[in-house]
Backbone atoms as SQL, in Angstrom:
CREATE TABLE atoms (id INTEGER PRIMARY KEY, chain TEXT, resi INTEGER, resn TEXT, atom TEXT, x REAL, y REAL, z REAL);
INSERT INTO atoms VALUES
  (1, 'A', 1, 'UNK', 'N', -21.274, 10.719, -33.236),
  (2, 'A', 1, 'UNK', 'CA', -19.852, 10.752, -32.970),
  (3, 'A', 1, 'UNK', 'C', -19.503, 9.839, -31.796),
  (4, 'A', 2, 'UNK', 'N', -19.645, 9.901, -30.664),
  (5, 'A', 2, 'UNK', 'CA', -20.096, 8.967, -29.858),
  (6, 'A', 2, 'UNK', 'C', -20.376, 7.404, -29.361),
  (7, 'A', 3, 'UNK', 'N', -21.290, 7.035, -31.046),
  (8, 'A', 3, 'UNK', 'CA', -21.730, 5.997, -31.360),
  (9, 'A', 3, 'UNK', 'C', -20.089, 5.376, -31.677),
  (10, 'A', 4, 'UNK', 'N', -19.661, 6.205, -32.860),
  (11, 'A', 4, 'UNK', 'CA', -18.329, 5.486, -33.221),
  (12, 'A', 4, 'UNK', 'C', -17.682, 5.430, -32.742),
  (13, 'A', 5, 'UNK', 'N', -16.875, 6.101, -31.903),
  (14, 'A', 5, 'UNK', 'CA', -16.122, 6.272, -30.883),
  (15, 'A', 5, 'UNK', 'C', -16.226, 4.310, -30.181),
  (16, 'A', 6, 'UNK', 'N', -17.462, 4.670, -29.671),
  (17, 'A', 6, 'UNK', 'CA', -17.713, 3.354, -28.772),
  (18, 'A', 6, 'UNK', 'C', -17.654, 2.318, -29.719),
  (19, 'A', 7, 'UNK', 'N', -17.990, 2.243, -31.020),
  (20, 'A', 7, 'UNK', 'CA', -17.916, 1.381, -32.014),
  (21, 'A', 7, 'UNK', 'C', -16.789, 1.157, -32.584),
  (22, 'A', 8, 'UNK', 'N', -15.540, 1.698, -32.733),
  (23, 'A', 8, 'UNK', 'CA', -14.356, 1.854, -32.856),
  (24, 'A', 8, 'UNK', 'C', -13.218, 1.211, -31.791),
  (25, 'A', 9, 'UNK', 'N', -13.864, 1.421, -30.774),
  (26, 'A', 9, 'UNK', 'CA', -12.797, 1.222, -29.294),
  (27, 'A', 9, 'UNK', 'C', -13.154, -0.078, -28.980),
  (28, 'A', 10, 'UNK', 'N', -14.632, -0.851, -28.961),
  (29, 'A', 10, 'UNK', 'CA', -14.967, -2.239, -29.189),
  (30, 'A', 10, 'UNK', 'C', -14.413, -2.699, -30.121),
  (31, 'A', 11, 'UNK', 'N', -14.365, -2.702, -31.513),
  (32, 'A', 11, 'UNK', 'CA', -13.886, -3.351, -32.163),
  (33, 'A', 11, 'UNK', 'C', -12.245, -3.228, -32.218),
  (34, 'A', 12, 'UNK', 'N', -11.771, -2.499, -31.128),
  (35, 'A', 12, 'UNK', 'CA', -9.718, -2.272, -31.193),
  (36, 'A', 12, 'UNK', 'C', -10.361, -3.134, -29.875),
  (37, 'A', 13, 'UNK', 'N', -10.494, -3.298, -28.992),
  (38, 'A', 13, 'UNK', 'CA', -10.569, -3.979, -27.962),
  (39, 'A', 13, 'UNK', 'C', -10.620, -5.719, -28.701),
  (40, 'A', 14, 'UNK', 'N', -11.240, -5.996, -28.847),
  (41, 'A', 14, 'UNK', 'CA', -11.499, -7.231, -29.269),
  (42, 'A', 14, 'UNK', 'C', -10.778, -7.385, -30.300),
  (43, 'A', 15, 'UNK', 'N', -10.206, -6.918, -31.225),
  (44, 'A', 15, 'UNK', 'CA', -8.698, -7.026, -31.322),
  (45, 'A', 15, 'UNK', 'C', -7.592, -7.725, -30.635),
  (46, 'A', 16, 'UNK', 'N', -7.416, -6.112, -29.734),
  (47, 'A', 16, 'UNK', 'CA', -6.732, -6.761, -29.232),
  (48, 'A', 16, 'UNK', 'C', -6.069, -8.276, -28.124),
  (49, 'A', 17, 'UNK', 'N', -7.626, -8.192, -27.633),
  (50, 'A', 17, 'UNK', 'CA', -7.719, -9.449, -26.899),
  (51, 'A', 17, 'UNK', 'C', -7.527, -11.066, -27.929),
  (52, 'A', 18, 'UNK', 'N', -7.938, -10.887, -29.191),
  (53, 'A', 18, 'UNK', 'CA', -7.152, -12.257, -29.917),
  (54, 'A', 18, 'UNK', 'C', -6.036, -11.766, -30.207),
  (55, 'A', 19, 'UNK', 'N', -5.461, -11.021, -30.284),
  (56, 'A', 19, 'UNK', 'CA', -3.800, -10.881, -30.509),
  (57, 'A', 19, 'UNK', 'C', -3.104, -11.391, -29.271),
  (58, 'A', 20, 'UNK', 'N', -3.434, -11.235, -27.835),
  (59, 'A', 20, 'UNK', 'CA', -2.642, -11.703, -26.829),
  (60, 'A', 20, 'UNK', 'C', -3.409, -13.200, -26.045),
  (61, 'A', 21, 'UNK', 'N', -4.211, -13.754, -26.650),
  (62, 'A', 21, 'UNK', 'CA', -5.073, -14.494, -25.920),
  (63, 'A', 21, 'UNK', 'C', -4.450, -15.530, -25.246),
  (64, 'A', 22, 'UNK', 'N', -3.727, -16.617, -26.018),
  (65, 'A', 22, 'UNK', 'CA', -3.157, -17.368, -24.972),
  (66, 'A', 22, 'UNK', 'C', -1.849, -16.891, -24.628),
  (67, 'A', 23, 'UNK', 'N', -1.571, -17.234, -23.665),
  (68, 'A', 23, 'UNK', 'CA', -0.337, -17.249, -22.426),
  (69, 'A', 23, 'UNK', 'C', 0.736, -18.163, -22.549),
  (70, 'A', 24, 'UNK', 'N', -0.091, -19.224, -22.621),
  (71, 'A', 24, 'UNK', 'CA', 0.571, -20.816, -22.202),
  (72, 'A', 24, 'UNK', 'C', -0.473, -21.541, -23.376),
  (73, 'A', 25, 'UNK', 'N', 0.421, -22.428, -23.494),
  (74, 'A', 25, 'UNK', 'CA', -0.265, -23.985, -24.209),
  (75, 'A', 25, 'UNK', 'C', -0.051, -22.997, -25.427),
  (76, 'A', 26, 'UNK', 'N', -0.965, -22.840, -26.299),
  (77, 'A', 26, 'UNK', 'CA', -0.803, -22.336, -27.861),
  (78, 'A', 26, 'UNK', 'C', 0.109, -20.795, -27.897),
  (79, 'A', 27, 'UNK', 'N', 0.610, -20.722, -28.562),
  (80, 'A', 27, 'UNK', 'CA', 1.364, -19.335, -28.839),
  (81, 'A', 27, 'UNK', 'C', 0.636, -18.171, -29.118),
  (82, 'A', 28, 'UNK', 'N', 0.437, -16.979, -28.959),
  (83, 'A', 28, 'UNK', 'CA', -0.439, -15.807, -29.455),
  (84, 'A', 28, 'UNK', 'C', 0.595, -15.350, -30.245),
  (85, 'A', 29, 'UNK', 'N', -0.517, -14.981, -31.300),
  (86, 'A', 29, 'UNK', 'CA', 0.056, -14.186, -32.162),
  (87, 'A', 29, 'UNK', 'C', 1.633, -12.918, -32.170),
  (88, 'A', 30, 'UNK', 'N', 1.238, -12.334, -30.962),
  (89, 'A', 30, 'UNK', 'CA', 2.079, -11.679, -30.364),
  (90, 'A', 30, 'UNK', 'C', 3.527, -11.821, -30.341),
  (91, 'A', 31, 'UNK', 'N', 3.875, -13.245, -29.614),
  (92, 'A', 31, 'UNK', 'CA', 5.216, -13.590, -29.452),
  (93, 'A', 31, 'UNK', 'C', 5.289, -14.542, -30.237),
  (94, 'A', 32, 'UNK', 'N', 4.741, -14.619, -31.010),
  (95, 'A', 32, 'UNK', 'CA', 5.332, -16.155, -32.542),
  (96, 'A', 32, 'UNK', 'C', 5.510, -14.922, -33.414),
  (97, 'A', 33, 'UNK', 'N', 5.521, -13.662, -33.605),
  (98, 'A', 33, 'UNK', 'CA', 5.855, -13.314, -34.875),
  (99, 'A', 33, 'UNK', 'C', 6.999, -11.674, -34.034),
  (100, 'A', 34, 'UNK', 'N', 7.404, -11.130, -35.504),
  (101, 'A', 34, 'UNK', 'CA', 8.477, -10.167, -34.565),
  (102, 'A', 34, 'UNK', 'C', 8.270, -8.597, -34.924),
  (103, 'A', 35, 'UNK', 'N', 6.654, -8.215, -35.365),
  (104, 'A', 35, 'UNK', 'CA', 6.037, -7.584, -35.826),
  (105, 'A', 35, 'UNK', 'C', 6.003, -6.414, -34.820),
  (106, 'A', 36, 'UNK', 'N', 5.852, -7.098, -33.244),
  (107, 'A', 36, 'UNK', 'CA', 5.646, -5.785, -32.130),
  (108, 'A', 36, 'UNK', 'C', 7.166, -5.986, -31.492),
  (109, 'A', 37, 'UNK', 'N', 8.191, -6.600, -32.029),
  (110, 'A', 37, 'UNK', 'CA', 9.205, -6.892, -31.449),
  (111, 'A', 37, 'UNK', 'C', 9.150, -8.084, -30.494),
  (112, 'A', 38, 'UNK', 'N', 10.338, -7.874, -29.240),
  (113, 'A', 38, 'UNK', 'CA', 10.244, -9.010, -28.419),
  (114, 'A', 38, 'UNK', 'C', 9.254, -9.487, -28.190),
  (115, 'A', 39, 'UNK', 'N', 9.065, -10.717, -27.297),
  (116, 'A', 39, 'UNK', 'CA', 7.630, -11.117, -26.500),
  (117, 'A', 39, 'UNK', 'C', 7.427, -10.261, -25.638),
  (118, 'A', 40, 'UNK', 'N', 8.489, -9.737, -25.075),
  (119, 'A', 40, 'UNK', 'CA', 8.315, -8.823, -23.516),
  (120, 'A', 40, 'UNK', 'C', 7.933, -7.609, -24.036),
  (121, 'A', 41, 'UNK', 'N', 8.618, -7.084, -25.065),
  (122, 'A', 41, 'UNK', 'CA', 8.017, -5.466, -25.484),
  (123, 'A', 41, 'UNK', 'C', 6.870, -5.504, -26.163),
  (124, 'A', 42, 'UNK', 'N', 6.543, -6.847, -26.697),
  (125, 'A', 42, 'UNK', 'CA', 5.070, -6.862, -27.264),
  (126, 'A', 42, 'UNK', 'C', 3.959, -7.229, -26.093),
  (127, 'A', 43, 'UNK', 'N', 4.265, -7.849, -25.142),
  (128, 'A', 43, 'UNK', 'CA', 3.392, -7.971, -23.802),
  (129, 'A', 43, 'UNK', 'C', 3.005, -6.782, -23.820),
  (130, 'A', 44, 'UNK', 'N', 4.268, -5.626, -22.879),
  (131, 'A', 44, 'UNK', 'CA', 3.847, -4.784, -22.464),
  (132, 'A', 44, 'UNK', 'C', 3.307, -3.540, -23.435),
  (133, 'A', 45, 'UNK', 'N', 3.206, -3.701, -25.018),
  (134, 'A', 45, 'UNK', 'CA', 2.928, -2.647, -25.665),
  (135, 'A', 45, 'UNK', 'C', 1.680, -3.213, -25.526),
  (136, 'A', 46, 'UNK', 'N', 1.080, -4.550, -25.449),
  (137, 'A', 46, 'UNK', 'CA', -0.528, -4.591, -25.629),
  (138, 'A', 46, 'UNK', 'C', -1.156, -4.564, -24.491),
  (139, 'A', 47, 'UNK', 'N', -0.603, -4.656, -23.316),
  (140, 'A', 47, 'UNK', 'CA', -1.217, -4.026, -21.937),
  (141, 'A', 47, 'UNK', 'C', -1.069, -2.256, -21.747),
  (142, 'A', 48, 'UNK', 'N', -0.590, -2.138, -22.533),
  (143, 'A', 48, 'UNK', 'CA', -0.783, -0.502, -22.890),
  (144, 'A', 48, 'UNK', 'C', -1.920, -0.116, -23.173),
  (145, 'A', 49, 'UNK', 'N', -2.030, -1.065, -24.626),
  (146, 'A', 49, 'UNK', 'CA', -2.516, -0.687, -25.548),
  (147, 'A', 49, 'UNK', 'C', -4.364, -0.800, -25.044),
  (148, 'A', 50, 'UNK', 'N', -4.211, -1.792, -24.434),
  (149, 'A', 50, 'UNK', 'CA', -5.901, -2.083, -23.865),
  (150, 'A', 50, 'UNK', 'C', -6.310, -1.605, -22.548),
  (151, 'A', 51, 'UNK', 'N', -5.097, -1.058, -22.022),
  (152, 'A', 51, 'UNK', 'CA', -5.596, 0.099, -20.453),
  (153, 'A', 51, 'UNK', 'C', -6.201, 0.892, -21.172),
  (154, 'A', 52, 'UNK', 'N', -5.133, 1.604, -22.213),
  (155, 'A', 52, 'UNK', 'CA', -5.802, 2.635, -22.918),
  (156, 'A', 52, 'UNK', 'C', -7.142, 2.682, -23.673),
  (157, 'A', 53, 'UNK', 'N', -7.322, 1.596, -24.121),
  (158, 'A', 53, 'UNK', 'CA', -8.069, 1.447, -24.666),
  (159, 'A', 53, 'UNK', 'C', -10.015, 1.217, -23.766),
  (160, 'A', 54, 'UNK', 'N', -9.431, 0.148, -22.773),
  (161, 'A', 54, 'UNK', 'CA', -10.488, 0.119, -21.975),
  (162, 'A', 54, 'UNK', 'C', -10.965, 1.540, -21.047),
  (163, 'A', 55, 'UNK', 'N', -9.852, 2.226, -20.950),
  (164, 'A', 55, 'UNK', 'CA', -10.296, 3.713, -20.259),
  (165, 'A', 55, 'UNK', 'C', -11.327, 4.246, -21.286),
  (166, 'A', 56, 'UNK', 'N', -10.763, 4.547, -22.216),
  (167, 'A', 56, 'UNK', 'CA', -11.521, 4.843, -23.402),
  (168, 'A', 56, 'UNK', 'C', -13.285, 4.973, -23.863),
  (169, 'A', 57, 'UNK', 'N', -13.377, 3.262, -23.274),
  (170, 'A', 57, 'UNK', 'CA', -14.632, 2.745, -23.476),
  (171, 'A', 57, 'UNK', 'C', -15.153, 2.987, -22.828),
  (172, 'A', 58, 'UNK', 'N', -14.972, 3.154, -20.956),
  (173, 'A', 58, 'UNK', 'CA', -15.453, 2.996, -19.857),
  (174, 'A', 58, 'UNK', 'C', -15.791, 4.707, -19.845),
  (175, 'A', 59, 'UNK', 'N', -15.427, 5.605, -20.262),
  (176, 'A', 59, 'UNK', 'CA', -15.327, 7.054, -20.484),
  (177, 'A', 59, 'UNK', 'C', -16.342, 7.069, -21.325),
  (178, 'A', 60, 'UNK', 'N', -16.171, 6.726, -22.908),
  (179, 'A', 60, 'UNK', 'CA', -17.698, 6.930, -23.323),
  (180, 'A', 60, 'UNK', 'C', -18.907, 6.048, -23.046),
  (181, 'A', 61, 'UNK', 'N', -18.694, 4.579, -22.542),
  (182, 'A', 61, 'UNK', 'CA', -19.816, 4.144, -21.475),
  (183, 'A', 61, 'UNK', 'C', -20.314, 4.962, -19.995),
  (184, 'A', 62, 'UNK', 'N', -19.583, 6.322, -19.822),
  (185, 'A', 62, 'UNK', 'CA', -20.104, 6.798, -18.773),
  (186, 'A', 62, 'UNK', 'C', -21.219, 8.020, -19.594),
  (187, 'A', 63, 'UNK', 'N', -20.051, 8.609, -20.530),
  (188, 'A', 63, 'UNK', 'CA', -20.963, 9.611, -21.491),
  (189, 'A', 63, 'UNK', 'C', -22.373, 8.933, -21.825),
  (190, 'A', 64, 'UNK', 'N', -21.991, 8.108, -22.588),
  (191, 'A', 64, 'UNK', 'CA', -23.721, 7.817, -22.835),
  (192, 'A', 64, 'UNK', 'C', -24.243, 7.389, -21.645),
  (193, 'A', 65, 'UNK', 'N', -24.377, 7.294, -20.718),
  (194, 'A', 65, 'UNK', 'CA', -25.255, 7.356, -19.181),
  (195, 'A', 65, 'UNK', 'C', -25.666, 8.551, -19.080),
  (196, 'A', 66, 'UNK', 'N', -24.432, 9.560, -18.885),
  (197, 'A', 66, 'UNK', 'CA', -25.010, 10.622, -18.237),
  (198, 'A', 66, 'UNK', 'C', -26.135, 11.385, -19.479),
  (199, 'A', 67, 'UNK', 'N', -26.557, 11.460, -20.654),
  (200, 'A', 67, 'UNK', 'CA', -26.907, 12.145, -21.637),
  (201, 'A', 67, 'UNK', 'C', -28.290, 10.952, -21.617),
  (202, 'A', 68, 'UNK', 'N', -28.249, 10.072, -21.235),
  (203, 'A', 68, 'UNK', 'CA', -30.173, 9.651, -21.159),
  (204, 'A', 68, 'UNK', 'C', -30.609, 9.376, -20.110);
């Protein structure tokens, strides 16, 4: 259970990081399309989305420490 968890939250992580990748120079996915809405409400829904997400990981990267 565990395993997936961490296998699940890596693969939404890395996700999400090509959905917002560039900033400047090329467009991300993000703000060229109107799928998460604005650019600004889609910024801040995917800095949501990967706090949450990185807590996540860093939580069951502590679990599996403490258990070996």
């Amino acid at each position: 259970m565990l395993k997936l968890t961490f296998y699940y939250t890596s693969i939404f992580l890395i996700g999400i990081i090509f959905i917002r990748m560039p900033e400047d120079g090329l467009n991300s996915f993000a703000t060229t399309t109107t799928i998460l809405g604005s650019p600004s409400s889609a910024r801040q829904i995917l800095n949501i989305l990967t706090a949450i997400g990185i807590l996540i990981y860093f939580g069951v990267a502590i679990l599996f420490n403490l258990r070996t």
